[in-house]
N, CA, C and O atoms as CSV, one atom per row, in Angstrom:
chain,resi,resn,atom,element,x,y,z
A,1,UNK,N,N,163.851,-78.040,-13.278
A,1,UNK,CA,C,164.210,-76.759,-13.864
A,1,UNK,C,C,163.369,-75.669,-13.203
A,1,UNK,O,O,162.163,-75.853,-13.038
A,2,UNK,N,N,164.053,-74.384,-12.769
A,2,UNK,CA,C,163.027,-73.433,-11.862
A,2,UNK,C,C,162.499,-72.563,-12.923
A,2,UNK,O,O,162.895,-72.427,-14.080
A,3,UNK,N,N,161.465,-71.966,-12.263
A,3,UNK,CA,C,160.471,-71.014,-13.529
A,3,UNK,C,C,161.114,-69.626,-13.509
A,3,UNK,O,O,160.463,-69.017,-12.661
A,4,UNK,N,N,162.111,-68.755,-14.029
A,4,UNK,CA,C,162.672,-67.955,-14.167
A,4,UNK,C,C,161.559,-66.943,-13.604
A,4,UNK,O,O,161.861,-66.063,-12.798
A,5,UNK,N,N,160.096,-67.149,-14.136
A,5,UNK,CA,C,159.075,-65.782,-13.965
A,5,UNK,C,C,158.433,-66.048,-12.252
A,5,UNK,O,O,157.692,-65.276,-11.643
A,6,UNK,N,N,158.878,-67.117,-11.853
A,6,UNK,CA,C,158.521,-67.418,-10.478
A,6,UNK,C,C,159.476,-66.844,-9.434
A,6,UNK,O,O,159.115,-66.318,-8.381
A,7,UNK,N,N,160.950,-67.032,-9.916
A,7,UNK,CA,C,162.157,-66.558,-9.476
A,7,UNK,C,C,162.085,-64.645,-9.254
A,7,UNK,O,O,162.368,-64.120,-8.177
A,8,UNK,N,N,161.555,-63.655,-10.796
A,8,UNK,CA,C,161.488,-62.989,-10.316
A,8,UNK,C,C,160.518,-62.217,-9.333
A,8,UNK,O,O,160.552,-60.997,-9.167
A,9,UNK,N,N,159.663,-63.074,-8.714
A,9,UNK,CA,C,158.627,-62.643,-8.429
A,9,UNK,C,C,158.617,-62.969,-6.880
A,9,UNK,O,O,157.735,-62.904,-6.024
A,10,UNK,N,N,160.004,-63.362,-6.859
A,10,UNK,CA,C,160.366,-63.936,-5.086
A,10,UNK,C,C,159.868,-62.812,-4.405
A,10,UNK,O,O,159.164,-62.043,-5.059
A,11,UNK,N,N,160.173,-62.466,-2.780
A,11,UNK,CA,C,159.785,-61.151,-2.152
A,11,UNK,C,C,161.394,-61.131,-1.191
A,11,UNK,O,O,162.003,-61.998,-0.565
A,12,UNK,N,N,161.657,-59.586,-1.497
A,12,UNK,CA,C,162.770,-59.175,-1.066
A,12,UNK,C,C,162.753,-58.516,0.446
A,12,UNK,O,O,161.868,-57.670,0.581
A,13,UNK,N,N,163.311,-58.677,1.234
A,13,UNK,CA,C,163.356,-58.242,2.536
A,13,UNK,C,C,163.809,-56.651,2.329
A,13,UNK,O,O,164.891,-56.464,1.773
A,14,UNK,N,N,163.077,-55.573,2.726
A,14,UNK,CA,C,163.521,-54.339,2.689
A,14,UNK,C,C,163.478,-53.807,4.615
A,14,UNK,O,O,162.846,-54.456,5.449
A,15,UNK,N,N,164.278,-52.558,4.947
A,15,UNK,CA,C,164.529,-52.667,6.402
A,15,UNK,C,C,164.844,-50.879,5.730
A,15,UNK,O,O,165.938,-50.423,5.398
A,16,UNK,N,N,163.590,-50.220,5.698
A,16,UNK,CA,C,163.171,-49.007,5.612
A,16,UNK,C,C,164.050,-48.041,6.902
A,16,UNK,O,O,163.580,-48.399,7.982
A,17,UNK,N,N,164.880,-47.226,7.062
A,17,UNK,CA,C,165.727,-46.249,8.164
A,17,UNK,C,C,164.287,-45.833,8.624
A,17,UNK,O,O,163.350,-45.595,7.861
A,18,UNK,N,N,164.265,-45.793,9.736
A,18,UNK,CA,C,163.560,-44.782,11.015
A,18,UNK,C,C,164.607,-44.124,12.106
A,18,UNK,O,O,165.556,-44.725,12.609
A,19,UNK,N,N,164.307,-43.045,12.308
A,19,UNK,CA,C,164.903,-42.177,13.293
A,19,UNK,C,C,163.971,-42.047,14.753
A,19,UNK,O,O,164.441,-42.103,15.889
A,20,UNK,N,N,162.405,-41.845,14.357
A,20,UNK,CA,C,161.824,-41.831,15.648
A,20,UNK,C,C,161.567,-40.401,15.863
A,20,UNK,O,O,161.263,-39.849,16.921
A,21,UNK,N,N,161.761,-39.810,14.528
A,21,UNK,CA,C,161.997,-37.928,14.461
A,21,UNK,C,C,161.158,-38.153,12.860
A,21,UNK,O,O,160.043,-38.580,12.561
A,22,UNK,N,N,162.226,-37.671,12.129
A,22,UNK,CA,C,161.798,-36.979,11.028
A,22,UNK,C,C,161.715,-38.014,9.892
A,22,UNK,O,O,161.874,-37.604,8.742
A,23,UNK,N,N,161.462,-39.419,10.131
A,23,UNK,CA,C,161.420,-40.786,9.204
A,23,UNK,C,C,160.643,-42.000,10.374
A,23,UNK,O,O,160.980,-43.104,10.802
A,24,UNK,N,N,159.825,-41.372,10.512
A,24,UNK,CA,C,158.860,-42.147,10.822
A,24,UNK,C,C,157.725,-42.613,10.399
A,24,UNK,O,O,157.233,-43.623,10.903
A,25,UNK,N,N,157.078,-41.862,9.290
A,25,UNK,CA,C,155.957,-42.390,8.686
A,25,UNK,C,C,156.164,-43.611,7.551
A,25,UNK,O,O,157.302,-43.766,7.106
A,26,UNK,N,N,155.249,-44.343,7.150
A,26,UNK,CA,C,155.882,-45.723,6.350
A,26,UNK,C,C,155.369,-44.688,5.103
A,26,UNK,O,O,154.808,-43.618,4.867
A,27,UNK,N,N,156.064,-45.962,4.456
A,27,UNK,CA,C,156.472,-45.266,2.826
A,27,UNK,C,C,155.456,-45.846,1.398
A,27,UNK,O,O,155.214,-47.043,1.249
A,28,UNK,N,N,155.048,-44.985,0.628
A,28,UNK,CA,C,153.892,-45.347,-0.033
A,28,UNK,C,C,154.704,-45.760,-1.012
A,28,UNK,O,O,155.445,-44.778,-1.066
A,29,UNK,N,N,155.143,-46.567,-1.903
A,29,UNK,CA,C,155.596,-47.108,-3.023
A,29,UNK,C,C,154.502,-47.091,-4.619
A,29,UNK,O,O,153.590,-47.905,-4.759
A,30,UNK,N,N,154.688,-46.496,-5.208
A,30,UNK,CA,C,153.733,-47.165,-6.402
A,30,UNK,C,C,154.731,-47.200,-7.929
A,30,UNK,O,O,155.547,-46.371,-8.333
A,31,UNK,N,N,154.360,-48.271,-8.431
A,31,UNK,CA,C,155.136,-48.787,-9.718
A,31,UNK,C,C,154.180,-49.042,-10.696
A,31,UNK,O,O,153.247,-49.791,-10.407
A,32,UNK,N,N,154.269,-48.435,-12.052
A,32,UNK,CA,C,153.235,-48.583,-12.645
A,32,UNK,C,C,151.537,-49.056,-12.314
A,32,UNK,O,O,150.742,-49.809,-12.875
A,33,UNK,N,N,151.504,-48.408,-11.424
A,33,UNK,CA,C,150.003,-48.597,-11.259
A,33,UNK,C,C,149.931,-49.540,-9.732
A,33,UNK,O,O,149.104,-49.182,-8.894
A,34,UNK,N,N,150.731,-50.604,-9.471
A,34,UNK,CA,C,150.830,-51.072,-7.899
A,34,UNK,C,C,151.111,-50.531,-7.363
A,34,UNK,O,O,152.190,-50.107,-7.779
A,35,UNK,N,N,150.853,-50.108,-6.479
A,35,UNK,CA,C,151.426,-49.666,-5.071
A,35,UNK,C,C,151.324,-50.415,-3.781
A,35,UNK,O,O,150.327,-51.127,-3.658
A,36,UNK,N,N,152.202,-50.374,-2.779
A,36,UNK,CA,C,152.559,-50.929,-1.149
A,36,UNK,C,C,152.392,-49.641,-0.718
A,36,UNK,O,O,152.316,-48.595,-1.363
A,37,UNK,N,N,152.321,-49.947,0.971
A,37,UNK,CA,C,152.700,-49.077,1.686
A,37,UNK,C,C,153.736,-49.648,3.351
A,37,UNK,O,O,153.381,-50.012,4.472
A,38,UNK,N,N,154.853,-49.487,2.791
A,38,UNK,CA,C,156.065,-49.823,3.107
A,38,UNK,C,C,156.278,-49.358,5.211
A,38,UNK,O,O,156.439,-48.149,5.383
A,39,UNK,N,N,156.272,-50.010,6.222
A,39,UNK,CA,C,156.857,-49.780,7.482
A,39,UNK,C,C,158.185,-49.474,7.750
A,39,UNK,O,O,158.922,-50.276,7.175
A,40,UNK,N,N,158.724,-48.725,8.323
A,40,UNK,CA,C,159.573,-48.394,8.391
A,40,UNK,C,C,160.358,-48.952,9.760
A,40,UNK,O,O,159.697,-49.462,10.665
A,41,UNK,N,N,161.600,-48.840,9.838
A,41,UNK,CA,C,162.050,-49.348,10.621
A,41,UNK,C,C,162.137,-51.133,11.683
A,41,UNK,O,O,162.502,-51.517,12.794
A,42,UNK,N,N,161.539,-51.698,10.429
A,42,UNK,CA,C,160.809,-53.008,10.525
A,42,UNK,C,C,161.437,-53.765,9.094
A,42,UNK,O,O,161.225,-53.242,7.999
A,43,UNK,N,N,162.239,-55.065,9.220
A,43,UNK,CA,C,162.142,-55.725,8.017
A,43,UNK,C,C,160.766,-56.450,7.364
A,43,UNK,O,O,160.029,-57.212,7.989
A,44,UNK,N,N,160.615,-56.091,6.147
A,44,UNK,CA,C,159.664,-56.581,5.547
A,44,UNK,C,C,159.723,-57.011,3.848
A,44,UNK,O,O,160.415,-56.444,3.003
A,45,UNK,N,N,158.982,-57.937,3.666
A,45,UNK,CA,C,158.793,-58.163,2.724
A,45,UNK,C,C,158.098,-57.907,1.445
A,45,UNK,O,O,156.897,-58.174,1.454
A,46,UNK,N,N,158.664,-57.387,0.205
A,46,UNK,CA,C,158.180,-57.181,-0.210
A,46,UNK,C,C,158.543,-57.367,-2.097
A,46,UNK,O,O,159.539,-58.029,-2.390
A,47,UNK,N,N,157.802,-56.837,-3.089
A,47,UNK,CA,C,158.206,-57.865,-4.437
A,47,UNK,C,C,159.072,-56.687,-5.224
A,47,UNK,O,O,158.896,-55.476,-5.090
A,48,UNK,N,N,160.286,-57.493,-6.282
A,48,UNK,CA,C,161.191,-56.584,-6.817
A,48,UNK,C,C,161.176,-55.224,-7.004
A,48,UNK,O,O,161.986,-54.316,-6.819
A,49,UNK,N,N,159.889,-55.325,-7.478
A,49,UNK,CA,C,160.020,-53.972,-8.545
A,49,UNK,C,C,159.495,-52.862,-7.261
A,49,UNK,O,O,159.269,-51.807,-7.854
A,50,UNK,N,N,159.312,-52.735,-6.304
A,50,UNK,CA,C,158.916,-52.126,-5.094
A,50,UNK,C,C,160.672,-52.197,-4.202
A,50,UNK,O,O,160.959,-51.171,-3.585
A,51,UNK,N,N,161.045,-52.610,-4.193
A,51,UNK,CA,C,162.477,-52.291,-3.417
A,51,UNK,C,C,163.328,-51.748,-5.242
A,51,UNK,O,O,163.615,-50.557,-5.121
A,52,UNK,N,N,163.503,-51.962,-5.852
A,52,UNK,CA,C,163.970,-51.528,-7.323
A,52,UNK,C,C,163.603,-49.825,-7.061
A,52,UNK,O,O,164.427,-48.912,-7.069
A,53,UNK,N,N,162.364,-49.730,-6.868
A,53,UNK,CA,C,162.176,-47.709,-6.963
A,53,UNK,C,C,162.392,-47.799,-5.951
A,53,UNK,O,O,163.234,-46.905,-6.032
A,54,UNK,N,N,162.459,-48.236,-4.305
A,54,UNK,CA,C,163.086,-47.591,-3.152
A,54,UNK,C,C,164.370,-47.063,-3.337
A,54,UNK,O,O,164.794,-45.912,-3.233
A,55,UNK,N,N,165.126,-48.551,-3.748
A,55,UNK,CA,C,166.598,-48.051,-4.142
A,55,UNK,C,C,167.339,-47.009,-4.824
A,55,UNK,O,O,168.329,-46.322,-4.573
A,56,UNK,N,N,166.002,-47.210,-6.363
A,56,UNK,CA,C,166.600,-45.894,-7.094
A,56,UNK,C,C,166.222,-44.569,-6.644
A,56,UNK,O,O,166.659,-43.443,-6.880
A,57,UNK,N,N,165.173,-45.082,-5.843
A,57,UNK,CA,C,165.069,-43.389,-5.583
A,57,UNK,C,C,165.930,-42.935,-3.704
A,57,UNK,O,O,165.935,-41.782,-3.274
A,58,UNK,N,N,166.518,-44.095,-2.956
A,58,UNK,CA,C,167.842,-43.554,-2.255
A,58,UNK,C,C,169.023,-42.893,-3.025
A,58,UNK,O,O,169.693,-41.929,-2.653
A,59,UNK,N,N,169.153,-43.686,-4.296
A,59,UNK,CA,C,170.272,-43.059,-4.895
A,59,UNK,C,C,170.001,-41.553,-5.602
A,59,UNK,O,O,170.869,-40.684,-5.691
A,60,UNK,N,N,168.993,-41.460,-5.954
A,60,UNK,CA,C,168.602,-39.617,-6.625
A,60,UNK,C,C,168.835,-39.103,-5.230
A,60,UNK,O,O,169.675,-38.207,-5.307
A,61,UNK,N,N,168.530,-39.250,-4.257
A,61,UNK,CA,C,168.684,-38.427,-2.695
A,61,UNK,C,C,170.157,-38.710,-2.608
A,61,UNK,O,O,170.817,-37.673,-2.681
A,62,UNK,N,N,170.698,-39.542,-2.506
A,62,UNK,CA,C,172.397,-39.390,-2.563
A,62,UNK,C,C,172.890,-38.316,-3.850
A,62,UNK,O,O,173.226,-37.178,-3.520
A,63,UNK,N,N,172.907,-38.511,-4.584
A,63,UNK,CA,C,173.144,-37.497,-5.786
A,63,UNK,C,C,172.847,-36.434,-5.501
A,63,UNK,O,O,173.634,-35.491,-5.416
A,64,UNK,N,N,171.249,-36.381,-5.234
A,64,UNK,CA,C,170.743,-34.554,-5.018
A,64,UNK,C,C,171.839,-34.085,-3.633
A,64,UNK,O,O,171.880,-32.856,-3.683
A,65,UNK,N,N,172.502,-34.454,-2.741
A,65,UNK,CA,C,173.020,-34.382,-1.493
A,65,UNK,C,C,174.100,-34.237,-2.310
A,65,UNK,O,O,174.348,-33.089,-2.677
A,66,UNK,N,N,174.761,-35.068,-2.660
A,66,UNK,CA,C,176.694,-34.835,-3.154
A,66,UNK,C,C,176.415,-33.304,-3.824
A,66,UNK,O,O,177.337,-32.506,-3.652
A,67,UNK,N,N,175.267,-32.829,-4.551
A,67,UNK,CA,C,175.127,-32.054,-5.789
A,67,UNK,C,C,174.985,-30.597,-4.688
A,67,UNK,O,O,175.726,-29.623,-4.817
A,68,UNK,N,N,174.180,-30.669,-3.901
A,68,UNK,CA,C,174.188,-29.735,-3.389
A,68,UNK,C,C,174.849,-29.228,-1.539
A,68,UNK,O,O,174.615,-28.312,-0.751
A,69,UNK,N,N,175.720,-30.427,-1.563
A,69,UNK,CA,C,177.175,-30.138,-1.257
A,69,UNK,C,C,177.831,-29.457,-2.026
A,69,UNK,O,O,177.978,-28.259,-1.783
A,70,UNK,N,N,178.420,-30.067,-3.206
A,70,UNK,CA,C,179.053,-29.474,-3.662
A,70,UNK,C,C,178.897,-28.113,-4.187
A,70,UNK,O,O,179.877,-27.370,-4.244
A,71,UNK,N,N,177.470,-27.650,-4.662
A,71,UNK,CA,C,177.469,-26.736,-4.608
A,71,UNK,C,C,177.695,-25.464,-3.965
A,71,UNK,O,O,178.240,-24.426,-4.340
A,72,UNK,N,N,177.002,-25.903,-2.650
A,72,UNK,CA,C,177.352,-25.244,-1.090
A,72,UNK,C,C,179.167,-24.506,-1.027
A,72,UNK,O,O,179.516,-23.358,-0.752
A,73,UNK,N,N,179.982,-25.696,-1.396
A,73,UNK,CA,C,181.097,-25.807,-1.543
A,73,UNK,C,C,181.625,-24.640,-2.233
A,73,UNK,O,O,182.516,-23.925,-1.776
A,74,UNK,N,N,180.935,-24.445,-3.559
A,74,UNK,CA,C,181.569,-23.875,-4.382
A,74,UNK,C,C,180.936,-22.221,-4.299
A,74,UNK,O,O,181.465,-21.326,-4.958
A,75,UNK,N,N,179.991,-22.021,-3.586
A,75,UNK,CA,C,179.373,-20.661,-2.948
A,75,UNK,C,C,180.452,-20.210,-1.676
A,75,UNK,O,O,180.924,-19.085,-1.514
A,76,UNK,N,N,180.697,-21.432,-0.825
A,76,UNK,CA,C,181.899,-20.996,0.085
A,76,UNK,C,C,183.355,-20.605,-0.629
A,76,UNK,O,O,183.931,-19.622,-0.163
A,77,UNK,N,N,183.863,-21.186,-1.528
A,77,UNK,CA,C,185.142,-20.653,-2.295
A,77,UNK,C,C,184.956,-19.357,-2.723
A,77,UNK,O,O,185.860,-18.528,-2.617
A,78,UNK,N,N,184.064,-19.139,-3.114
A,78,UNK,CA,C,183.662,-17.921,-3.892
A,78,UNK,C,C,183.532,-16.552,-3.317
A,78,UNK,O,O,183.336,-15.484,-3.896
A,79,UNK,N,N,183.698,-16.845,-1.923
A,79,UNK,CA,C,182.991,-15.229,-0.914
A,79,UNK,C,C,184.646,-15.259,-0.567
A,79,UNK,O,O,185.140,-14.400,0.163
């Protein structure tokens, strides 16, 4: 039988975007009190709850982007 608390504690491969411009520095992660400091452009390993806030916080940058598209959008209709 596997240890469910061992399971979540596997390490997840994360593969951080680099450009070689303006996403080049590695990425400081902290989660309640842990923190990594994440390479970029390099797969690496690392534990849930550290790719969990990478992710959620790609998706607030997708959102803030659709949001202020659309806004953009709606300043261009308007003139």
């Amino acid at each position: 039988m596997s240890n469910p608390a061992k399971k979540s504690e596997e390490l997840v491969e994360v593969t951080l975007f680099a450009d070689g411009n303006r996403y080049v520095d590695d990425v400081f992660v902290c989660v309640n009190g842990e923190s990594c400091l994440i390479r970029r452009g390099v797969p690496v390993k690392v534990r849930p709850m550290f790719a969990a806030a990478l992710a959620a916080s790609a998706e607030q940058d997708r959102l803030a982007e659709s949001m202020m598209r659309r806004a953009a959008e709606r300043g261009e209709a308007a003139r």
